[in-house]
C-alpha positions in Angstrom: -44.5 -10.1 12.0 -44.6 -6.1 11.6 -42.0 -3.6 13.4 -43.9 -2.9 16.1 -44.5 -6.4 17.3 -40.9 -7.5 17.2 -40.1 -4.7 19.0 -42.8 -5.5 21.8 -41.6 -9.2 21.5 -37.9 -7.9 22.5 -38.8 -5.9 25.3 -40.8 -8.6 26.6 -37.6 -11.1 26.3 -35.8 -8.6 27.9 -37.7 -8.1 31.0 -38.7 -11.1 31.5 -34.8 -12.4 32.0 -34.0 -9.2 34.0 -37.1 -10.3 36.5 -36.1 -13.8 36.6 -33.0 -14.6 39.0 -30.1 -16.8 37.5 -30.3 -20.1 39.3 -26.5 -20.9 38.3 -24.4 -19.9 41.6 -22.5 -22.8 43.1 -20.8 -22.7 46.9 -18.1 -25.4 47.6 -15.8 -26.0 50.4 -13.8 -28.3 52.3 -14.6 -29.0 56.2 -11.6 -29.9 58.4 -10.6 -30.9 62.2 -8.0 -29.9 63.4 -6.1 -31.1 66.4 -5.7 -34.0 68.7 -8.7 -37.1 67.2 -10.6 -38.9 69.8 -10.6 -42.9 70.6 -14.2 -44.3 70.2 -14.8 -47.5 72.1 -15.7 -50.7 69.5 -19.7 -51.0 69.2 -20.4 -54.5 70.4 -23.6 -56.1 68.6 -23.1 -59.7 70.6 -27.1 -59.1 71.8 -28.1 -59.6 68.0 -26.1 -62.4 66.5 -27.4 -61.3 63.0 -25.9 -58.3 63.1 -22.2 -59.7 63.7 -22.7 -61.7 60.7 -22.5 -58.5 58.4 -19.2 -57.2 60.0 -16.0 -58.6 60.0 -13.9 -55.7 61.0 -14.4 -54.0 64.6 -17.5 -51.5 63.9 -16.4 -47.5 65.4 -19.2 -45.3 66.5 -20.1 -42.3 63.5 -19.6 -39.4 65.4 -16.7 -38.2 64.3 -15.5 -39.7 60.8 -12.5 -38.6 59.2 -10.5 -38.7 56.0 -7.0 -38.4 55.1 -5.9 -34.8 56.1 -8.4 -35.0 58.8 -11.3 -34.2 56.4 -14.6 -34.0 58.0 -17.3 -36.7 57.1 -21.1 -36.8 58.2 -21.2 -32.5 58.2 -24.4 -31.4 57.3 -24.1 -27.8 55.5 -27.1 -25.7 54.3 -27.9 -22.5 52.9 -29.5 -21.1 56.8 -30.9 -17.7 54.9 -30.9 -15.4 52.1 -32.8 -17.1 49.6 -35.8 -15.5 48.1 -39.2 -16.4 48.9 -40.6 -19.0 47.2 -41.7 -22.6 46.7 -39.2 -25.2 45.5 -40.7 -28.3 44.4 -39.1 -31.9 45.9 -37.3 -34.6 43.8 -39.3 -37.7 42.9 -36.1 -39.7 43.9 -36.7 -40.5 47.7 -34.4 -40.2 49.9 -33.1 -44.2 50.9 -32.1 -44.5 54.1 -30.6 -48.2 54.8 -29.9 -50.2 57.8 -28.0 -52.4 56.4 -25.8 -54.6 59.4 -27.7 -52.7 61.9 -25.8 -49.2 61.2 -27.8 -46.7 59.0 -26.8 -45.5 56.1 -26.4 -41.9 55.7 -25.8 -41.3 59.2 -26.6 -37.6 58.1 -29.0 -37.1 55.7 -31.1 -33.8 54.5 -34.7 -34.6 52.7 -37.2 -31.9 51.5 -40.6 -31.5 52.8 -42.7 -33.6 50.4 -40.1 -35.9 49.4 -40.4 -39.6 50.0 -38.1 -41.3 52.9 -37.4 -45.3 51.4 -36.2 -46.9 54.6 -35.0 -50.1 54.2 -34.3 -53.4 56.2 -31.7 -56.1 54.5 -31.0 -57.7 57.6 -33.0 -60.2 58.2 -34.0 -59.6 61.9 -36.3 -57.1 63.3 -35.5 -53.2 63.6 -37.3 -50.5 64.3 -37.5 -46.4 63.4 -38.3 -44.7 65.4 -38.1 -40.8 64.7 -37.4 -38.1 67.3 -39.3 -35.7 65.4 -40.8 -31.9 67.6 -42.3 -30.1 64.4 -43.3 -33.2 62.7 -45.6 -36.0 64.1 -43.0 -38.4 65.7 -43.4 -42.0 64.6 -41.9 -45.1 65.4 -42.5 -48.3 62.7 -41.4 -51.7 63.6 -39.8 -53.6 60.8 -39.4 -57.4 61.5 -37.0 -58.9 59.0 -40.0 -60.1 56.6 -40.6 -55.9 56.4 -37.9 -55.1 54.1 -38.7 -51.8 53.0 -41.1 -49.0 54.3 -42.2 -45.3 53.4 -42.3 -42.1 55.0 -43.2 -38.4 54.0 -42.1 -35.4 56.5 -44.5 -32.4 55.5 -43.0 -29.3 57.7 -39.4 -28.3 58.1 -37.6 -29.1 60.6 -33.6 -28.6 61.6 -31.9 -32.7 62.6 -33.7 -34.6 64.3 -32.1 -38.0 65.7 -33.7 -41.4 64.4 -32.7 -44.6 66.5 -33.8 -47.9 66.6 -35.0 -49.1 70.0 -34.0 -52.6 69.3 -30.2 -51.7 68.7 -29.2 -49.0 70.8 -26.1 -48.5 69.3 -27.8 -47.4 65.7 -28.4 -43.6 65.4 -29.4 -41.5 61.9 -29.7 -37.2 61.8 -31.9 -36.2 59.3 -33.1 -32.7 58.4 -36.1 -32.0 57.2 -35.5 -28.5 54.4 -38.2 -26.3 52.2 -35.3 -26.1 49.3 -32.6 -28.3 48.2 -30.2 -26.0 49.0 -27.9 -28.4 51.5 -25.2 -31.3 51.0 -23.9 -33.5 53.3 -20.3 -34.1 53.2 -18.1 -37.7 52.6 -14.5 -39.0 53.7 -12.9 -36.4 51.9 -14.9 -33.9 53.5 -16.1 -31.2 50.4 -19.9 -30.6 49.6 -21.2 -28.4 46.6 -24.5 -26.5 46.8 -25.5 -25.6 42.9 -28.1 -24.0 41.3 -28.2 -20.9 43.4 -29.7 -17.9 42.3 -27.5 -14.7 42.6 -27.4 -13.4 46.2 -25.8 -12.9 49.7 -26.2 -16.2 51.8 -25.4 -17.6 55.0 -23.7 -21.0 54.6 -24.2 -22.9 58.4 -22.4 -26.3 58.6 -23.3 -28.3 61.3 -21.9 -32.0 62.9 -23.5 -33.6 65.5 -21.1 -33.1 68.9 -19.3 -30.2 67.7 -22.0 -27.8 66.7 -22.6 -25.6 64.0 -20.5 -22.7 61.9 -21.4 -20.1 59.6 -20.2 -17.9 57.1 -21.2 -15.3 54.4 -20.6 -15.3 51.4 -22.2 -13.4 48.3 -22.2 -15.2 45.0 -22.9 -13.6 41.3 -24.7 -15.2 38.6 -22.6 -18.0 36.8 -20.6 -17.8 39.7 -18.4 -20.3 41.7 -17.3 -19.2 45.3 -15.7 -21.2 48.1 -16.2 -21.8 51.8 -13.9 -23.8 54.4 -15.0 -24.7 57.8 -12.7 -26.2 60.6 -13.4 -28.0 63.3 -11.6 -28.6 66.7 -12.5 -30.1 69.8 -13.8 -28.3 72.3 -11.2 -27.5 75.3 -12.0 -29.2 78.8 -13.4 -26.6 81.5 -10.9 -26.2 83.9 -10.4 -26.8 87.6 -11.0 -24.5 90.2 
């Protein structure tokens, strides 16, 4: 190879790695509640006998979950904007979304647009999902205990939507439907890690299911690690006139 074409050969190296965005930023944080935690009555499942056989400890509605320290469970947080325009492709790995002793499992759960939804029935008595979808087509499959295991795709995005079963009313799921894989939903100890961001200025939003949503900004380099908390408290009764 001559002078000249190294040199062109450089300069093409170059550019092309100051035109291409670092995909190497990570946010992380911790989400909290703080103050007085609220008594949730005992879910009774005495109308399906099969499900009582999979629990031997009293079963506590999800809404609010907690760790030690009061760390948040069962928060869904997401980049809400500031990431460049364009298409991110989906995992192969679907999303598996399990009913396991009539309770799903995640109770909230982020999927991409294109990316297979593996919903599945161990239980050995009938269920149904039925999907509260508004942007999407809403659907609700039956799945009688010889249906173990059924598919689903969600095409458009759209921000948690709840998915119940009709048969058990006590069972409840919140999924969101994303164009990018920018999201985490948080566990007992209440962190969650978004990687793989490009360089940029984002809004973080963290949302739970009764106590709403939270944002925050935060601008992250390339190679990059930055954190962001949220707290939660409950929401102060109205008072009397």
């Amino acid at each position: 190879m001559d002078i000249k074409n190294k040199v062109f050969g450089l300069l093409t190296v170059s550019i092309l790695a100051v035109g291409s965005p670092a995909f190497a930023a990570t946010i992380t944080g911790t989400v909290k509640f703080d103050g007085a935690v609220p008594k949730f009555k005992e879910i009774k499942m005495d109308a399906d006998p099969v499900c009582l056989t999979h629990h031997h400890d009293p079963v506590i509605p999800e809404t609010l979950v907690l760790g030690d320290g009061n760390t948040m469970a069962n928060v869904f947080v997401h980049v809400k904007s500031g990431l460049p325009k364009k298409a991110y492709t989906p995992p192969q790995e679907p999303l598996v979304l399990d009913q396991k002793g009539c309770q799903y499992a995640p109770h909230v759960a982020g999927v991409m647009t294109g990316q297979t939804v593996k919903i599945l029935n161990p239980d050995g008595t009938l269920h149904n999902v039925h999907a509260l979808c508004k942007v999407n087509p809403e659907f609700n499959i039956a799945m009688p205990k010889f249906r173990t295991e059924t598919t689903h795709v969600f095409n458009k995005p759209e921000f948690m939507f709840a998915m119940k079963c009709d048969v058990h009313p006590w069972m409840g799921a919140w999924v969101s439907v994303l164009d990018h894989p920018f999201f985490a939903t948080t566990q007992n100890d209440g962190k969650f890690t978004i990687t793989n961001l490009p360089a940029g200025t984002y809004e973080i939003e963290a949302w739970q299911e009764k106590l709403g949503t939270q944002t925050a900004t935060v601008t992250v380099g390339a190679d990059e690690e930055k954190t962001v908390d949220f707290t939660y408290t409950k929401p102060s009764a109205p008072e009397k006139n």
